[in-house]
C-alpha positions in Angstrom: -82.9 0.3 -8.4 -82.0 3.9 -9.7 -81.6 4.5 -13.1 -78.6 6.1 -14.1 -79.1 9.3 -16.2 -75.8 10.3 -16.6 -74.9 7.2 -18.1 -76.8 8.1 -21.3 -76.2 11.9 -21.1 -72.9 13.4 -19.6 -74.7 17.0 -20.5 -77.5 16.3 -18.6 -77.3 18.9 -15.3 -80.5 19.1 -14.1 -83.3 16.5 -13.3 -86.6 15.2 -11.3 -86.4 11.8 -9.7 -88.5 10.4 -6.5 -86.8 10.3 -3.4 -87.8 6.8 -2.3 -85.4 5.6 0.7 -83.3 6.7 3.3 -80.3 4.7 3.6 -79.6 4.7 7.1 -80.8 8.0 8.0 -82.4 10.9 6.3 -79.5 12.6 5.3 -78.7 9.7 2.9 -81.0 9.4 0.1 -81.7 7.1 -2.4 -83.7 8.2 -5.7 -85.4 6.2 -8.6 -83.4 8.1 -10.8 -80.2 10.3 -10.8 -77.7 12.3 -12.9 -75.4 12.1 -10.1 -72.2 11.1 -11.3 -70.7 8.5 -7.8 -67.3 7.9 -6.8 -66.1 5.0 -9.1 -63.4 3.8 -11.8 -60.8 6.6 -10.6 -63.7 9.5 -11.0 -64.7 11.3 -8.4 -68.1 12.2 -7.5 -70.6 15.1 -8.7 -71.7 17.6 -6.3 -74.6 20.2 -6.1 -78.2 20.4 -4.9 -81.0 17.9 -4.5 -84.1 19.4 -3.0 -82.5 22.7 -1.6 -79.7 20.6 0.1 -75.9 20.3 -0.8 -75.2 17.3 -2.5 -71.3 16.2 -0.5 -70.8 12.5 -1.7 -72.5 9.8 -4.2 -71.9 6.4 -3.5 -72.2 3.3 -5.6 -74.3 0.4 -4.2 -74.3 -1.9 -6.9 -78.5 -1.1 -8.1 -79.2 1.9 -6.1 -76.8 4.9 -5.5 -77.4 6.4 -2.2 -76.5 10.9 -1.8 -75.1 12.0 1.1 -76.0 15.5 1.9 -75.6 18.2 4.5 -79.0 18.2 5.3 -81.9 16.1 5.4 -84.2 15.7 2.0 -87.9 14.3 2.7 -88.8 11.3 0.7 -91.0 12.1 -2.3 -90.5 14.3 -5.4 -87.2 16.5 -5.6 -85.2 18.4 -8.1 -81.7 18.0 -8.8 -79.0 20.2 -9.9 -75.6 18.8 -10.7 -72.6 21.4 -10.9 -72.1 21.9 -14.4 -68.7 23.3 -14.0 -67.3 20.1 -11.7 -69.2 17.8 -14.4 -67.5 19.8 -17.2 -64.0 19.5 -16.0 -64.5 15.6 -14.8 -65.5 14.8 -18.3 -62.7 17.1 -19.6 -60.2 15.1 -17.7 -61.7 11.5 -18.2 -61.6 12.0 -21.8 -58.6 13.4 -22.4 -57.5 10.2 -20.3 -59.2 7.6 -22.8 -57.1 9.6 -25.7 -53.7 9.5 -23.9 -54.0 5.7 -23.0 -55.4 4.9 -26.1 -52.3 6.5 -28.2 -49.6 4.6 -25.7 -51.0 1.5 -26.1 -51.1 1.8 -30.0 -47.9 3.7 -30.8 -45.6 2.7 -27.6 -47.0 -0.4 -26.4 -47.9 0.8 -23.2 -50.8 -0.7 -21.2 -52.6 1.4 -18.8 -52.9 -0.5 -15.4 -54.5 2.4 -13.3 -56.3 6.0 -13.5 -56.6 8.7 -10.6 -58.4 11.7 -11.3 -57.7 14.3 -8.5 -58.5 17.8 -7.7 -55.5 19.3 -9.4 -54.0 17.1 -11.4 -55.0 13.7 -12.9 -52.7 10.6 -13.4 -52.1 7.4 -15.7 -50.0 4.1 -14.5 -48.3 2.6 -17.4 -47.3 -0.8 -18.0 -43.5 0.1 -18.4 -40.4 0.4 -17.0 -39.2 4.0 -17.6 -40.0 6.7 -19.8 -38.1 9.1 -22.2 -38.7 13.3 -22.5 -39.0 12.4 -25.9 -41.4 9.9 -25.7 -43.4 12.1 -23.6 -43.0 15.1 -26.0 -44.4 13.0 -28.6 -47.3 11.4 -26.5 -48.6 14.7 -25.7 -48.1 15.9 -29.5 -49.9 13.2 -30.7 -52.5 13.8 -28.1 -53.2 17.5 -29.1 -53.6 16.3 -32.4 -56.3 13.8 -32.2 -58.4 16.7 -29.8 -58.0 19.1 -33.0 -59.3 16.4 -35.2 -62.8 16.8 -33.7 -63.3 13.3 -33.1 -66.9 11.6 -32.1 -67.1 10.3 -28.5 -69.9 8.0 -28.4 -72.0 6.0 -25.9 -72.8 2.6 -26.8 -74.3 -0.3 -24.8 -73.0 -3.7 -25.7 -73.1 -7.5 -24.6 -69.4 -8.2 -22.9 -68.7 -11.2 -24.9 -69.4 -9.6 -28.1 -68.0 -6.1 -27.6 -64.7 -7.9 -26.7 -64.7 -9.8 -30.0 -65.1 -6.7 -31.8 -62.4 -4.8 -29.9 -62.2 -3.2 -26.5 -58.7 -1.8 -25.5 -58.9 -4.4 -22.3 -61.6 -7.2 -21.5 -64.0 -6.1 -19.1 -63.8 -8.6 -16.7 -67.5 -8.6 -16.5 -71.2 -10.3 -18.5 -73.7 -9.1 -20.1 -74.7 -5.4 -21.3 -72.0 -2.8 -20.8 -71.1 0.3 -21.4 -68.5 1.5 -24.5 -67.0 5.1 -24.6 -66.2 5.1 -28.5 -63.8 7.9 -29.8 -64.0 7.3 -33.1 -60.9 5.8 -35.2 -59.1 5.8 -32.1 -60.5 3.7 -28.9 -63.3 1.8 -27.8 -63.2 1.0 -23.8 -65.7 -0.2 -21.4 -66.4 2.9 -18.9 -69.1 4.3 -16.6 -67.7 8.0 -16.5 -68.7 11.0 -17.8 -66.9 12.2 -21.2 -67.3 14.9 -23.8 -69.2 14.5 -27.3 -66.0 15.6 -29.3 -62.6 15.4 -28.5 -62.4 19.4 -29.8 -64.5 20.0 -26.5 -61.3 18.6 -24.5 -59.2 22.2 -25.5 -55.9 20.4 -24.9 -54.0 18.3 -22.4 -50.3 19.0 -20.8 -48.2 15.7 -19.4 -47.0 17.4 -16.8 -44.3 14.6 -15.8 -43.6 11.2 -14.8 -42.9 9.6 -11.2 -41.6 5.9 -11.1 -43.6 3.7 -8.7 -43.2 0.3 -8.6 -41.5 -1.2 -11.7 -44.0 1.2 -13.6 -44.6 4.6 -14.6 -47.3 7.4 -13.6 -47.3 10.3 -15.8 -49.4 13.5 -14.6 -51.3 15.3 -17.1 -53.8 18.1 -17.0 -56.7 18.5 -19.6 -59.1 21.4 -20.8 -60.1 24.3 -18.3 -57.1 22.7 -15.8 -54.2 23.9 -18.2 -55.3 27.4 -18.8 -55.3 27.7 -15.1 -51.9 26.0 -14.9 -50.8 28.8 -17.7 -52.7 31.8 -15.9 -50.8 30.7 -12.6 -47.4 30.4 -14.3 -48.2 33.5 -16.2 -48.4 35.9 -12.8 -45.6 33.5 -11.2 -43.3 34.7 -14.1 -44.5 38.3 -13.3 -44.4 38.0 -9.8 -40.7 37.1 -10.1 -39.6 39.6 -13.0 -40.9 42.6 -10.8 -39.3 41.3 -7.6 -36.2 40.9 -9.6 -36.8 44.3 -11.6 -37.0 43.0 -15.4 -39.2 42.1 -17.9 -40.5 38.2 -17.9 -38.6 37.8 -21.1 -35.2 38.4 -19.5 -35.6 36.2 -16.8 -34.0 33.4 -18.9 -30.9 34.8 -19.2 -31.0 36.4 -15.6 -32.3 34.2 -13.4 -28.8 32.1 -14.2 -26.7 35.0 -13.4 -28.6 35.7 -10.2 -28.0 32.4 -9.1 -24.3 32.1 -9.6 -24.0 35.5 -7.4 -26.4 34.0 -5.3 -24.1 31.0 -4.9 -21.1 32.7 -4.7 -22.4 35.1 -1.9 -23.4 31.9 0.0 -20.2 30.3 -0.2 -18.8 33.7 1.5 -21.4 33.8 4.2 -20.4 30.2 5.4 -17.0 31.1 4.9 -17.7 34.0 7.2 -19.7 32.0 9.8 -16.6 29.3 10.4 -14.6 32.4 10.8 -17.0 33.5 13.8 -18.0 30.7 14.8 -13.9 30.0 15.5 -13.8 33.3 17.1 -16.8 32.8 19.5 -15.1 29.5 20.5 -11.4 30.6 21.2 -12.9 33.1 23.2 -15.2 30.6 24.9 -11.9 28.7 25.3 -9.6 31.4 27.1 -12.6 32.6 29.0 -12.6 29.3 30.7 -10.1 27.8 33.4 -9.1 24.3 33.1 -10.6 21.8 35.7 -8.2 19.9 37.7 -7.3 17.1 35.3 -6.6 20.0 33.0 -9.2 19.9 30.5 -11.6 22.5 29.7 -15.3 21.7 30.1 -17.4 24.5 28.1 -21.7 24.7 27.9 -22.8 26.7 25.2 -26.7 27.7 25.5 -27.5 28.8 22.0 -29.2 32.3 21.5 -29.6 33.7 18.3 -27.2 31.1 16.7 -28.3 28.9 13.8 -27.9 25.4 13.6 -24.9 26.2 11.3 -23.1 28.1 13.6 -23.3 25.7 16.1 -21.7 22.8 14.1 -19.4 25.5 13.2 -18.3 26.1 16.7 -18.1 22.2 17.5 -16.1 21.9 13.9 -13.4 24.5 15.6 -12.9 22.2 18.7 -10.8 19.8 17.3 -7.6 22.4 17.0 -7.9 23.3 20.4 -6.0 21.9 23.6 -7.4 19.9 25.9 -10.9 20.9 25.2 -14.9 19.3 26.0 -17.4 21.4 23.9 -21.1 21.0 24.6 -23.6 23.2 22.9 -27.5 23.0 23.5 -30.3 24.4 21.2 -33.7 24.3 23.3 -35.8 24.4 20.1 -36.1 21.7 18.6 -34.1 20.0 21.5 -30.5 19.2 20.2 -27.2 19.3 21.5 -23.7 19.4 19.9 -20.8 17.2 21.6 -17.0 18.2 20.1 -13.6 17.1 21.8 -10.0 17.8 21.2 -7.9 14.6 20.1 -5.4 15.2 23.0 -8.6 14.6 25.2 -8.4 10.9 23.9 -12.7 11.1 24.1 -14.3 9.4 21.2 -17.4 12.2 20.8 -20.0 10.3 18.7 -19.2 7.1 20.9 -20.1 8.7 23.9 -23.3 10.9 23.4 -24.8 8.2 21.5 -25.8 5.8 24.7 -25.8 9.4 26.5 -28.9 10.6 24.1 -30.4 7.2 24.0 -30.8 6.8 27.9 -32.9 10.0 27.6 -35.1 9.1 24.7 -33.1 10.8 22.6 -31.1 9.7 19.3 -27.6 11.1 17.8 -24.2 10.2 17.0 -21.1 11.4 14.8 -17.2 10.8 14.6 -15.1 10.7 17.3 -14.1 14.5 17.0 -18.4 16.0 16.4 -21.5 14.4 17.2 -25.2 15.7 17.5 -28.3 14.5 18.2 -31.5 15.1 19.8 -33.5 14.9 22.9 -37.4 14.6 24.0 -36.8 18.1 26.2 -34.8 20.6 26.8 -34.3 19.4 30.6 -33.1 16.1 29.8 -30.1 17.8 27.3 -29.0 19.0 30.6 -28.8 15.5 31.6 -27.1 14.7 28.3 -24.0 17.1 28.8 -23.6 16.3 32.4 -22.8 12.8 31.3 -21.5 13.7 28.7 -18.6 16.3 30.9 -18.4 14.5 33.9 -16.9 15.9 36.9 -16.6 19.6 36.5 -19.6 20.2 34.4 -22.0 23.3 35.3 -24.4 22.3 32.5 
C-alpha cells in the first residue's frame, strides 16, 4: 500500500520513500510512500524526478500508485522531487474550482455534474439549461470576492456517513473515512486533490465563457498564475495589432471598427471586380471556341492561378450565354465546376452528380451550376468527358 503524502500536505515538494515494486517492468515503480499527486477526479497528474529519472505519469491503483518514468529506477531508497510550479498551478485551479461551484450552487442553484482541469484552461459542467452574461458577470464577481476575503482551506478526514449529515455539497457515494476540502464559511466537499491553504493564495479567477453541451452548460475559467498569462498574452496581442495598424492600443477601439467597414467595403469591390473578369475570361473563352456540330459550345477550363471564387464566377456567367457547356477543373484539391446555358436544356447539378459519384467523387448544384469533387485529378478528366459528351477534348 503507498501512503499518500500529498493528501495531508499539498506543499509538500520533496520526499524519501522506498521503491519496493516494479509494476510490470522497471520503468513503473511503486513506492511505500509518495507526494505524487496521480491522474484522478478531473486532476491531472504531478510530474518531476524520482531517483534522477523523469517522473511522466502517476497512476491510481486503488492501494498502491504505481510512476511511470522515462527511465528505469532500482528498487530501494530514492528521492523525490515533485514540480513545484505544476503543483502550484494544479492547486490554483482546483481551488478556485471548489469556490466557483460552491457559489452556483448556493446563489443560482446550479449543481456541478463534472470538472476538467486541462493544460490551458480548466472547465465546470453545470446542472442547467443556459446561462446569462450577467449571471456570469456576477459568478465571477462573487468569486473574486471570496479569494480576497482570505478564507481557510482545510483538510479534514471524516467517516462518509457522518460528514454527509453535517453537510457535504454532494454525498460521496462512498464508506468509511474520507477526505473534506473545507473553505471555510463557504464549502465543504469530499476531494483527493491538491488545493491552496487560503483562498488569497488563488490571486483571481476569469470565466472565460460558456459552451452548451448536452442540455447543460460548461463554463471555462482560468485561476491564479493562468490569468496573468492570459493578460500578458492579450497585452502584446493588443500591441502587436496597434503597431501593425500604426496607433496606440488605446485607439484600437474606435479604429479597429472603422478599418473593418473599409475593409468590407473594399471586399465587396474586389468580388464585384472578380464577376466582372471572371465574365470577361468566359466570353472570351466563348468566342474563342467553334460550335460542335449540334451547335453547342463544349469549353475545358484547366484552372491556373484562379481561385475557387473565380471559378464559380466563371460557371455563374454561363447561364447568359448561347448554347453553351462550361467545365472547369482545379487539380488541387480535385474539383471541377459544371455550368450550362438554359437553351442547352441540360440540367447541370442533375448530371455531374451520378458523373462524380461513378468516380468516387461527390457534388451537385442547380440545374444552371454544379461542383463537386473527385479522388484525383485523372478521374475529373473522366468526369467532364461524361459530363460533354461527343465533342469534348477534356
Amino acid at each position: 500500500m503507498t501512503e499518500r503524502l500529498y493528501y495531508h500536505d499539498s506543499r509538500l515538494l520533496e520526499f524519501d520513500a522506498i521503491a519496493v515494486e516494479h509494476a510490470g517492468d522497471d520503468r513503473r515503480v511503486v513506492l511505500d510512500r509518495t507526494a505524487f499527486y496521480p491522474t484522478s477526479g478531473g486532476q491531472p497528474h504531478d510530474t518531476g524526478l524520482l531517483g534522477g529519472a523523469q517522473v511522466i505519469d502517476v497512476i491510481d491503483e486503488d492501494d498502491r500508485i504505481v510512476h511511470v518514468m522515462d527511465a528505469a529506477v532500482r528498487l530501494g531508497p530514492v528521492h523525490g522531487a515533485v514540480d513545484g510550479f505544476r503543483r502550484r498551478d494544479h492547486a490554483e485551479q482546483h481551488t478556485a474550482q471548489h469556490v466557483v461551484s460552491a457559489l452556483a450552487a448556493d446563489r443560482l442553484g446550479w449543481e456541478t455534474v463534472s470538472v476538467h482541469f486541462g493544460p490551458e484552461h480548466s472547465s465546470i459542467e453545470f446542472a442547467t439549461p443556459a446561462v446569462s452574461g450577467e449571471q456570469l458577470g456576477a459568478l465571477e464577481q462573487s468569486a473574486n470576492t471570496i479569494i480576497g476575503e482570505c478564507r481557510d482551506v482545510s483538510i479534514g478526514f471524516e467517516d462518509a456517513t457522518l460528514a454527509e449529515r453535517t453537510g457535504l455539497r454532494k454525498p460521496s457515494g462512498r464508506t468509511g473515512a474520507i477526505r473534506v476540502i473545507t473553505i471555510a464559511g463557504l464549502d465543504r466537499s469530499a476531494c483527493g486533490g491538491t488545493h491552496l491553504s487560503r483562498t488569497s493564495e488563488i490571486g483571481t479567477v476569469l470565466l472565460l465563457g460558456v459552451e452548451k453541451i448536452r442540455g447543460r452548460v460548461r463554463v471555462a475559467f482560468l485561476a491564479g498564475g493562468r490569468v496573468l498569462a492570459h493578460a500578458k498574452a492579450n497585452a502584446a496581442l493588443l500591441s502587436a495589432v496597434a503597431r501593425d495598424m500604426s496607433c496606440a492600443v488605446g485607439e484600437l477601439e474606435a479604429l479597429v471598427p472603422a478599418r473593418q467597414l473599409e475593409f468590407k467595403a473594399l471586399r465587396e469591390r474586389l468580388t464585384k471586380f472578380e464577376e466582372e473578369l471572371a465574365g470577361s475570361r468566359l466570353r472570351a473563352l466563348f468566342h474563342a471556341t467553334a460550335p460542335d456540330p449540334d451547335g453547342v459550345r463544349r469549353i475545358v477550363h484547366r484552372a491556373t492561378d484562379e481561385s475557387a471564387a473565380m471559378l464559380r464566377a466563371m460557371a455563374a456567367a454561363a447561364g447568359p450565354l448561347d448554347r453553351l457547356m462550361f467545365v472547369a477543373i482545379a487539380p488541387s484539391p480535385p474539383t471541377i465546376y459544371f455550368a450550362t446555358s438554359a437553351d442547352t436544356g441540360i440540367d447541370a447539378g442533375g448530371r455531374l452528380k451520378p458523373a462524380l459519384a461513378s468516380v468516387g467523387g461527390r457534388g451537385g448544384g442547380s440545374a444552371r451550376v454544379a461542383q463537386g469533387t473527385a479522388p484525383t485529378p485523372s478521374a475529373l478528366d473522366d468526369v467532364a468527358a461524361a459530363l460533354l459528351g461527343a465533342g469534348a477534348s477534356p
